[in-house]
C-alpha positions in Angstrom: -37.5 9.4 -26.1 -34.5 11.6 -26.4 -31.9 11.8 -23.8 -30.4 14.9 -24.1 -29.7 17.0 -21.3 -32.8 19.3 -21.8 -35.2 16.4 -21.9 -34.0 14.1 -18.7 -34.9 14.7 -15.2 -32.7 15.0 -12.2 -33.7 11.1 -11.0 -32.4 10.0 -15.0 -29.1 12.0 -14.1 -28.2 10.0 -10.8 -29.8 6.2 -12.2 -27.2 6.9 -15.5 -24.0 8.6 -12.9 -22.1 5.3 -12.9 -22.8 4.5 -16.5 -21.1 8.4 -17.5 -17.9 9.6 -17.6 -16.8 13.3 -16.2 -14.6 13.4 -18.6 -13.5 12.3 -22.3 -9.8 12.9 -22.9 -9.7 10.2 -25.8 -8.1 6.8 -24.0 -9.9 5.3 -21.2 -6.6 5.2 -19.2 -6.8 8.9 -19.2 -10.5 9.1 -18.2 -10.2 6.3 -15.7 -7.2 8.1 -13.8 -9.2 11.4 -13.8 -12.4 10.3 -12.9 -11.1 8.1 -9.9 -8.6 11.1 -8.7 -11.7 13.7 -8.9 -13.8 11.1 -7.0 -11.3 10.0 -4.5 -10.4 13.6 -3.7 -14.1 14.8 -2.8 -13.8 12.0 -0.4 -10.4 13.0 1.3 -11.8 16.2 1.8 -15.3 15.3 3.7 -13.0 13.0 5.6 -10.5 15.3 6.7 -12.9 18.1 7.2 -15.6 15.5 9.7 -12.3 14.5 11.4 -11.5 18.2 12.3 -15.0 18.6 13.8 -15.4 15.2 15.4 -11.9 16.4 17.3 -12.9 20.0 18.0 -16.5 18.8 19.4 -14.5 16.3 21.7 -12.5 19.2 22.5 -15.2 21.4 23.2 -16.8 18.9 25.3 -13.9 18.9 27.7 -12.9 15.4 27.0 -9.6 15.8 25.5 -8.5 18.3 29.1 -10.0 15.4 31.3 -8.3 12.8 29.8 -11.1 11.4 28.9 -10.9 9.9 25.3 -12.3 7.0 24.9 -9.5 4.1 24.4 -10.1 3.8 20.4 -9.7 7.0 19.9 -6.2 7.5 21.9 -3.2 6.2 21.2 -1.1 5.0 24.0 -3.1 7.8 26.1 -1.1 10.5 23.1 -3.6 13.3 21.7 -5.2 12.6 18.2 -3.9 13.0 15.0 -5.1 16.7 14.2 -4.0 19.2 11.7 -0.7 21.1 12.1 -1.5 24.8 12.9 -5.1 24.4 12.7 -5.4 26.5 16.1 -3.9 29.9 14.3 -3.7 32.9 16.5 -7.3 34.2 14.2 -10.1 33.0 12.7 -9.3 33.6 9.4 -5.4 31.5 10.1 -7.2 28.6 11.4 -9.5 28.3 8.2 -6.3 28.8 6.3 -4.3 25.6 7.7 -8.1 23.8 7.7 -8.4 24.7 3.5 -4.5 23.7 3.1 -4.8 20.7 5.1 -7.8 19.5 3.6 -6.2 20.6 -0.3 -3.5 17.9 1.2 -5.4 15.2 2.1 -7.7 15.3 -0.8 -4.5 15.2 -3.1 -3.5 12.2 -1.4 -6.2 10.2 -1.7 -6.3 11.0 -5.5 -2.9 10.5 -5.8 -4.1 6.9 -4.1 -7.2 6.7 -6.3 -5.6 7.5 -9.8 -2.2 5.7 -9.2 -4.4 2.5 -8.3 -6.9 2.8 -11.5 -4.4 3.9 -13.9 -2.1 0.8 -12.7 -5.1 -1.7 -12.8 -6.2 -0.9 -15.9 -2.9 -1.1 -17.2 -1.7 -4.4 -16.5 -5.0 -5.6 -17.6 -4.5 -4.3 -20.5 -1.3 -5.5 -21.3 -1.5 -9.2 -18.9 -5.6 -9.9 -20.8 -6.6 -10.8 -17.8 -7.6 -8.7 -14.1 -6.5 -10.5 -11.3 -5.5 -10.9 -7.8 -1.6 -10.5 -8.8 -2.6 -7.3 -10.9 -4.2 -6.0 -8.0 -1.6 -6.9 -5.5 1.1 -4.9 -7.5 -1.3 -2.0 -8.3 -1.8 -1.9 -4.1 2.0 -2.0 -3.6 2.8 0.6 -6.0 0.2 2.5 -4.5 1.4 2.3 -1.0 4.7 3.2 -2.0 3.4 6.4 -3.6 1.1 7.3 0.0 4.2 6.6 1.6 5.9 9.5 -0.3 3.5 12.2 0.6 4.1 11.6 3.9 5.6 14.1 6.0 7.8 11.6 8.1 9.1 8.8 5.1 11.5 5.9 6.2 12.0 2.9 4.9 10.3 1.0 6.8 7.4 2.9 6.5 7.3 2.6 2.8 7.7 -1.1 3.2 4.9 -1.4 5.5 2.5 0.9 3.0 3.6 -1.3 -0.6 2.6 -4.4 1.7 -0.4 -2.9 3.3 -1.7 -1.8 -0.1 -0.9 -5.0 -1.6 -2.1 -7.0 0.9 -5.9 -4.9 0.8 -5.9 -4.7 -2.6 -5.4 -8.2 -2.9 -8.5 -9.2 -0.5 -10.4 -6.4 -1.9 -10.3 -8.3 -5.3 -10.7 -11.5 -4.0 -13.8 -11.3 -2.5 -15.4 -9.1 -4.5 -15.8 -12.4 -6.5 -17.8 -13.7 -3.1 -20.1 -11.0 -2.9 
């Protein structure tokens, strides 16, 4: 049976996704880096963008002018974490911040994504073996790059992201040998 594009059906396409690449720029590094940025990015977005509309419905509702936000959404009784300037004085301004924000956090979590991949694969390559210590220095390098996206970077905030990316991308490896 050929398998060219012509031939193979739309439920072919999704059982062979994972097995594909997007992209072929001649080294896997390369690939890997893309294909996790492109990936992780389509996921910043859809998060940033349910966020906005999880906070405007609660908005809507009257919850956030009552007070009334539940406890693990509230932080120290503070507002949300919500887009800067999403509430333009139009329409068209609000959807301008929403696009811009949203470019932002997708950016960041490729950033996160390729960084991570492109790091992993790395030291495997050049170590022979993948491990928990590749992975914890692939998670710290990692944080440290978040950290310098954000808006408000200290020190100590970069030291708290290289050892909150270590320290997840350390378990994350570890027990994906349990399950």
């Amino acid at each position: 049976m050929s398998q060219n594009l012509e031939t193979r059906s739309f439920v072919d396409e999704i059982r062979h996704f994972d097995k594909s690449s997007f992209f072929d720029f001649g080294h896997p590094l390369l690939n890997r880096i893309a294909e996790s940025f492109v990936k992780a990015a389509g996921i910043g977005a859809i998060q940033a963008v349910s966020r906005e509309a999880y906070f405007t419905a609660i908005e809507g509702a009257g919850l956030e002018s009552s007070g009334g936000l539940p406890a693990e959404i509230s932080v120290d009784g503070k507002k949300p974490h919500r887009f800067p300037d999403l509430r333009g004085e139009t329409n068209r301004k609000s959807l301008e911040a929403l696009v811009m924000n949203t470019g932002k956090e997708s950016l960041q979590w490729g950033l996160a994504a390729g960084v991570y991949s492109g790091l992993t694969y790395g030291l495997t390559e050049s170590r022979g073996v993948h491990d928990w210590k590749n992975s914890a220095v692939a998670g710290a390098i990692t944080g440290v790059a978040l950290a310098l996206t954000a808006d408000d970077k200290s020190h100590e905030q970069i030291v708290q992201c290289a050892i909150t990316g270590a320290a997840i991308s350390t378990a994350a490896n570890l027990l994906a040998g349990i399950f």
